[in-house]
Structure formats: structure tokens, C-alpha cells
LODOLO-28619 format. One record per residue (C-alpha): residue in three letters; x, y, z. Coordinates in steps of 0.05 Angstrom, whole numbers, padded with zeros to 5 digits, always signed. Layout:
% residues N
<pt type="ALA" u="X" v="Y" w="Z"/>
...
***
This chain:
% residues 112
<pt type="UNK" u="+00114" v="+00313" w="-00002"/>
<pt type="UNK" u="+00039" v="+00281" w="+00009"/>
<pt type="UNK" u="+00000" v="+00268" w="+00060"/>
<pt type="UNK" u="-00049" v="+00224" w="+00039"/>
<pt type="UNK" u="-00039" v="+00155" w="+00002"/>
<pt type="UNK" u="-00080" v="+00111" w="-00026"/>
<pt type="UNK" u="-00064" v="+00055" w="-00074"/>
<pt type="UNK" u="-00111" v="+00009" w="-00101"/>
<pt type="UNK" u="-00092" v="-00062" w="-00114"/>
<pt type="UNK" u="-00020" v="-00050" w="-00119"/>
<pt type="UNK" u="+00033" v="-00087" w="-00118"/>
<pt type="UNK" u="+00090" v="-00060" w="-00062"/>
<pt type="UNK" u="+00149" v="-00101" w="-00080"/>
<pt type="UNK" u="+00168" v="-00113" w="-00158"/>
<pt type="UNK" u="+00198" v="-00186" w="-00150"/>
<pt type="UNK" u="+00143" v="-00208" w="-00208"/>
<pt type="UNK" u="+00176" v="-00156" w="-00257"/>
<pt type="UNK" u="+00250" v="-00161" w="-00234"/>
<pt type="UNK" u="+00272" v="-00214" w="-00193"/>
<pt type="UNK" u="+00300" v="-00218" w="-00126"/>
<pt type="UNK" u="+00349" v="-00163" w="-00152"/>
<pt type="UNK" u="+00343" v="-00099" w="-00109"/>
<pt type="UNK" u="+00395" v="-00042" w="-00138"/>
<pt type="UNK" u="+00379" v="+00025" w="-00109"/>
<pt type="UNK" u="+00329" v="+00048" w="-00160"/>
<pt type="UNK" u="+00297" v="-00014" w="-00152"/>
<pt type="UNK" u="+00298" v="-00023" w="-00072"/>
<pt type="UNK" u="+00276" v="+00058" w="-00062"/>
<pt type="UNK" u="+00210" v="+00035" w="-00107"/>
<pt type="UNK" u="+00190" v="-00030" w="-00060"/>
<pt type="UNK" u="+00161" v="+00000" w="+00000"/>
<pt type="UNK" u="+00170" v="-00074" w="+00025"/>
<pt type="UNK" u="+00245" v="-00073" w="+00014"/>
<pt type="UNK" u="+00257" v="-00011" w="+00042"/>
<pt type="UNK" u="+00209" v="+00008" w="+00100"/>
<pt type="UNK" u="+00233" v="-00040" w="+00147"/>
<pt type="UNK" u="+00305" v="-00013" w="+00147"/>
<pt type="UNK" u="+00276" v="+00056" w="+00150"/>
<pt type="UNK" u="+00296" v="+00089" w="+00229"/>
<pt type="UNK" u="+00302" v="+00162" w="+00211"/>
<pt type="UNK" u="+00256" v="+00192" w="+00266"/>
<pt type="UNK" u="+00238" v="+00249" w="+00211"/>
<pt type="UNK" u="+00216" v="+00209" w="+00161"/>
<pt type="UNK" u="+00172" v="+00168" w="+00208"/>
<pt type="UNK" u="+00142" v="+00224" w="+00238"/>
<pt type="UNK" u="+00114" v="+00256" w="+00168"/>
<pt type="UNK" u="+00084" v="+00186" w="+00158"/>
<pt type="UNK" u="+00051" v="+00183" w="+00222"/>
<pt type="UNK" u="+00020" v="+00247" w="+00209"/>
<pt type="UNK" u="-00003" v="+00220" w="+00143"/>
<pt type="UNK" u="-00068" v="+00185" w="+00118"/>
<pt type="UNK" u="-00052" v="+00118" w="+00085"/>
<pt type="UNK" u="-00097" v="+00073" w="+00058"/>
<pt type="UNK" u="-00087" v="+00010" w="+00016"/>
<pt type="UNK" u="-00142" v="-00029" w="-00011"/>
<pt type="UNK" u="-00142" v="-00105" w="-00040"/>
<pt type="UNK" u="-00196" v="-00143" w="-00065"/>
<pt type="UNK" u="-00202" v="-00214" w="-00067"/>
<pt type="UNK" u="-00217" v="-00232" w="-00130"/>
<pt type="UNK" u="-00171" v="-00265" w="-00188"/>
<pt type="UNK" u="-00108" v="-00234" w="-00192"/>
<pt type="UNK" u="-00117" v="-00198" w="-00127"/>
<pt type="UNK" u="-00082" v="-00250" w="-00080"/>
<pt type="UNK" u="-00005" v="-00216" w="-00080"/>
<pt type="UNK" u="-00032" v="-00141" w="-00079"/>
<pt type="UNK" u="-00069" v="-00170" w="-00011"/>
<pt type="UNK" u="-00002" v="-00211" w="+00008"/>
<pt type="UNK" u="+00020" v="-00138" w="-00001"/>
<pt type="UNK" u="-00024" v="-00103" w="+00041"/>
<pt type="UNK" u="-00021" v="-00143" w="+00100"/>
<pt type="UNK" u="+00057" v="-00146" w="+00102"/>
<pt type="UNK" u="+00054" v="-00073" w="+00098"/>
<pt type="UNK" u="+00009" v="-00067" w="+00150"/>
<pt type="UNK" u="+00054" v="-00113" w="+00198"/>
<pt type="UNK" u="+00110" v="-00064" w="+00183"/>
<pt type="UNK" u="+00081" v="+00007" w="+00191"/>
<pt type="UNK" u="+00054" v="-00027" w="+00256"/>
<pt type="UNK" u="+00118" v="-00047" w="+00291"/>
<pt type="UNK" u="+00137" v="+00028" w="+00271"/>
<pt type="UNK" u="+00076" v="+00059" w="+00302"/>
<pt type="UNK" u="+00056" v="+00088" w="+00228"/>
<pt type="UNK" u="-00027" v="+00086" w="+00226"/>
<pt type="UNK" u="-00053" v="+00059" w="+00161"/>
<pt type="UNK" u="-00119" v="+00040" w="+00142"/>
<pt type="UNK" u="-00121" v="-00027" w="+00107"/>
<pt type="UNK" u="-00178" v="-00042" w="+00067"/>
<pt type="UNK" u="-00201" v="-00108" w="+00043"/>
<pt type="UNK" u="-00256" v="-00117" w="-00007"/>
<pt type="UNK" u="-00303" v="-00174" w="-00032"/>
<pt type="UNK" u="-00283" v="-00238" w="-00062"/>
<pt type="UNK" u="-00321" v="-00205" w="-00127"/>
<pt type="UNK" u="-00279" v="-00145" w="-00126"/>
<pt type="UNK" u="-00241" v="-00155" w="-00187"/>
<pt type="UNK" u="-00177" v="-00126" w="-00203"/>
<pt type="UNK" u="-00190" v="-00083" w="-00257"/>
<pt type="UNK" u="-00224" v="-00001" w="-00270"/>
<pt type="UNK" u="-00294" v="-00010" w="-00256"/>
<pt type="UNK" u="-00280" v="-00027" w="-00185"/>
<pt type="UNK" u="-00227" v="+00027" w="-00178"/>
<pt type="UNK" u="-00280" v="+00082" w="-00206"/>
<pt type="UNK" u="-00327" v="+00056" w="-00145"/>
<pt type="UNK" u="-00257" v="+00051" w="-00099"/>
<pt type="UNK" u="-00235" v="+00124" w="-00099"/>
<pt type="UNK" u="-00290" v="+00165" w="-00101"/>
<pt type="UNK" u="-00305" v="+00117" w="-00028"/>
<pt type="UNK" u="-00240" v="+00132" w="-00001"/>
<pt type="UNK" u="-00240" v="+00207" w="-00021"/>
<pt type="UNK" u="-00311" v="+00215" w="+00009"/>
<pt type="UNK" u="-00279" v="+00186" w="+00067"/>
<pt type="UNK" u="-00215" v="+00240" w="+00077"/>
<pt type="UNK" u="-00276" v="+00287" w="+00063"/>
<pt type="UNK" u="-00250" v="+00307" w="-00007"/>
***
């Protein structure tokens, strides 16, 4: 349906809000869960034409939305899905002020 994605500090797997417990609503809303079981050639092929791009900071409360990232990264790899992985300061702090600065970056970038 997109093709362009960009999160910002999020979190791609929702242990911290509901356990290990990964019902179908819950497992097709963790990218983490479900990604690596994902084979369907069409599927992968949309993403490979997409733009991704997931940024972490590391600042307090930043260190499992980087965790995140870089698990994400090592699975879109091994399925030849580009993604642009982008890690900020040690200032960067997860909260608004830095996401104001974030997306205007990352739209200037797709030249939006």
C-alpha cells in the first residue's frame, strides 16, 4: 500500500507491552516476528522496490528501538530487501523535539 517507510525510534516487536505471547493480531504487528517467516516472492518484491528507513538514537530509552533496528536490518538483508538504517547521537533523545528535526531530514532526503 506504501512505498516509503520511516519510523522513528520505534519499537518492532511488542514483547515490553505483551509478553512472549504472539496470537495473530499480535504476530502480524511485530515486523520481528513475522518477517523472517515471510517467502512470498510478491510481497518481497513490493518491499524491495520500497524506501525504508529506520532511525534510533542513542540516548536514554533508545537502547531496544536500536536493538530493533539492527535485527531488522539483519533480516531484510538475508532477504535482499534494501533499508536504510539510521543511527543518531548519544544526545538524541527519545522524545518530539528530535523527531521534528528527524523527518523533515529524512523527507528532504526522498526529495519530498
Amino acid at each position: 500500500m506504501f512505498d516509503v517507510l520511516i519510523t522513528l525510534s520505534g519499537l518492532l516487536q511488542l514483547r515490553m507491552f505483551v509478553g512472549d505471547t504472539l496470537e495473530e493480531e499480535i504476530y502480524y504487528n511485530t515486523p520481528l516476528a513475522y518477517l523472517p517467516d515471510l517467502e512470498d516472492p510478491w510481497y518481497l518484491d513490493q518491499y524491495r522496490k520500497s524506501e525504508i528507513i529506520v532511525c534510533a538514537g542513542q540516548g536514554p530509552w533508545d537502547e531496544d528501538m536500536l536493538a530493533d533496528a539492527y535485527r531488522l536490518r539483519e533480516i531484510l538483508s538475508a532477504k535482499d530487501v534494501p533499508c536504510w538504517i539510521d543511527v543518531w547521537g548519544h544526545d538524541v533523545s527519545h522524545d518530539w523535539p528530535w523527531w521534528r528535526r528527524q523527518m523533515p531530514y529524512f523527507l528532504h532526503h526522498l526529495g519530498l
